[in-house]
Residue, then its C-alpha position, 0 to 999 in steps of 0.5 A: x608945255x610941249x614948247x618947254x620940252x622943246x625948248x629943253x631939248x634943243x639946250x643940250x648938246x650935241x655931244x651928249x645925245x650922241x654919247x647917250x645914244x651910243x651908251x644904249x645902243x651898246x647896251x643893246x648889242x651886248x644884250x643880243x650877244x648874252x642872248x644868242x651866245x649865252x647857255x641859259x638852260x638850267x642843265x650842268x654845263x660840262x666844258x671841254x677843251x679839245x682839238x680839231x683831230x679825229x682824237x677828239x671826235x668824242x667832243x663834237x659828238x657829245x656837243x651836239x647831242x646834248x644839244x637838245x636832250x639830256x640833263x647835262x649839256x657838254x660844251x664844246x670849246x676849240x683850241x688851236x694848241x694844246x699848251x693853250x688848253x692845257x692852260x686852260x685846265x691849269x685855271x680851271x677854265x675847262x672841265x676836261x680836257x682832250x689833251x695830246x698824252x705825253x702832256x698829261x704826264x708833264x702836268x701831274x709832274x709839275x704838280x697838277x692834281x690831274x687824271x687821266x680818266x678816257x683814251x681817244x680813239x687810238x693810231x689815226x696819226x700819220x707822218x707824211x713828207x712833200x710829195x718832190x722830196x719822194x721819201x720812202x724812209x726815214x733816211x730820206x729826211x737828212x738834213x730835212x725838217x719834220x714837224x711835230x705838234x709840240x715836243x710833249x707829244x706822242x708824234x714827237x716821241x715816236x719821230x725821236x725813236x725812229x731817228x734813233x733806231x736807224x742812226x740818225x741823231x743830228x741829222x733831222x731836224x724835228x720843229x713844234x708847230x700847231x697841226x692846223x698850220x702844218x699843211x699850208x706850210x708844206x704845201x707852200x714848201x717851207x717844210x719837208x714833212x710832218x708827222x699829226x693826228x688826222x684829218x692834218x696829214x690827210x690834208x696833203x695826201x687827198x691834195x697831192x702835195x704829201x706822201x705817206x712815209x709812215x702810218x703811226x700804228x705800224x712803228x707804235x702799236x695802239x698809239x694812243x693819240x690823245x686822252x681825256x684829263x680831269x682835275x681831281x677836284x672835280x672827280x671828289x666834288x661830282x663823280x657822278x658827272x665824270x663817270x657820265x661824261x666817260x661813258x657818254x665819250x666811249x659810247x660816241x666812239x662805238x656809236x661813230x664806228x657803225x654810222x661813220x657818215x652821221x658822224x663825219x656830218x657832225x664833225x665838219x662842222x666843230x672842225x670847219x673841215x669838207x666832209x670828203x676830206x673828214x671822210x678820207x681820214x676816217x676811213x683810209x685805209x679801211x678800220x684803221x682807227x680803233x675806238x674799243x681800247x678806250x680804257x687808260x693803261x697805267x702800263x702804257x703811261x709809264x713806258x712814255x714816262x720813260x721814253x720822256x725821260x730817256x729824250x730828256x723831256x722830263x727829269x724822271x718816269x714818275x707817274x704815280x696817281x695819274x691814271x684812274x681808270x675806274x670810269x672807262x672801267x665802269x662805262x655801259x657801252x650797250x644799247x648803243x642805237x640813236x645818236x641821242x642813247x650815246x648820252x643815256x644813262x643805262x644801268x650797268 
């Protein structure tokens, strides 16, 4: 009997043994891989989209606490553009999105149901310009390119504002380019200035190459950077959820303002940056980034409809039903101690 077996074996070919033991080693890898990157907790799973910038702090923070405790599990996802996310949101890919303002606005005119339901911790956005070229105003970019992080974004409206307060149209000229690739291209010189959320701008000022030409809160008073939007068929399916994750997302902020080194610990590692520079960013100068003004602002919103309108971004200023501001209204910040009670429950 062991003969025949033998035998059996040795009368296939080759070809076929390697093709079946490829067929289950495959099996096999991509069985370890569902196992070792797969959620698998009965938990709800809230995805966020969001972007490496202290903005977005609030998505780091509520991935790793919930990591281990709570019955929601909010999963961070890392984007290297904003229009990559928005996309994203588009095709109900993500729950939420931490998505640069202007482009909230952009969607809900395009016909997106969409709300805007949280504010990011606000200014923290800086442009800086090569160390050589040594600016000190805005004059000094004639005939210099700035980059921004996409022409719907907040940074691109103020740039536009500054150029045109002191009579410069034409005469600088304004890119798009994500913020990740903004400090190489100017610490390689193939760009003048640039003009980002942090940690990106701090990048080259802690190395050298940049100087600080303006800090965002000082032309723009409570800039708000980046927010949080939401599909609206999500708010009618769950409220519950959204109201949660809007006060979890304020309640981290807080929570990050007192214990700003445990913060900058969890940070580095959604958003493979050192902690000196995280640090530098968070903390230069001293409370400079504001996290209580967390509540979206209808009137804010219409003052950028406007401004998108008067730079020919956008055909009109209408943002009606974009903003619900009744979550971050609604959201309990007290007790805020453990880095687990960000994402409790407490009663209002």
């Amino acid at each position: 009997m062991l003969h025949k077996i033998s035998y059996q074996l040795k009368s296939v070919p080759l070809v076929w043994v390697l093709f079946s033991g490829a067929i289950i080693w495959l099996f096999f890898i991509s069985y370890m891989h569902f196992l070792l990157n797969t959620e698998h907790s009965e938990r709800r799973i809230i995805s966020m989209g969001y972007m490496p910038v202290i903005t977005n702090l609030a998505a780091p923070i509520l991935d790793h606490v919930s990591k281990s405790t709570g019955d929601i599990r909010y999963k961070a996802i890392k984007y290297s553009s904003f229009a990559d996310m928005a996309e994203s949101l588009r095709n109900e890919q993500i729950d939420v999105a931490f998505m640069i303002a202007p482009l909230s606005i952009v969607l809900k005119q395009q016909g997106e149901d969409v709300r805007v339901v949280y504010i990011g911790n606000r200014h923290e956005s800086t442009l800086v310009a090569r160390k050589d070229l040594k600016v000190t105003r805005i004059e000094d970019l004639i005939d210099k390119t700035v980059a921004v992080p996409m022409r719907y974004s907040g940074h691109n409206l103020s740039i536009l504002q500054l150029i045109e307060d002191s009579g410069l149209n034409g005469r600088i000229k304004v890119v798009e380019m994500n913020p990740p690739d903004m400090a190489s291209a100017l610490s390689s010189g193939s760009l003048d200035a640039y003009y980002v959320g942090e940690p990106f701008a701090a990048k080259t000022l802690k190395s050298g190459d940049s100087t600080l030409v303006k800090y965002v809160e000082d032309v723009w008073p409570d800039f708000m950077c980046n927010l949080v939007v939401v599909r609206q068929s999500l708010i009618d399916k769950d409220p519950e959820i959204v109201q949660r994750f809007v006060q979890s997302a304020a309640r981290s902020g807080l929570w990050s303002q007192k214990n700003t080194q445990s913060a900058i610990k969890i940070a580095v590692k959604y958003w493979n940056q050192s902690e000196d520079l995280v640090k530098y960013a968070l903390t230069t100068p001293e409370n400079r980034i504001v996290y209580n003004k967390y509540v979206p602002i209808v009137t804010e919103f219409k003052y950028m409809a406007e401004q998108m309108q008067r730079f020919k971004l956008v055909e009109d200023s209408n943002i009606e039903g974009l903003v619900n501001d009744q979550f971050a209204r609604s959201a309990n910040v007290t007790d805020i101690t453990t880095v687990e009670s960000i994402i409790s429950f407490p009663d209002n």
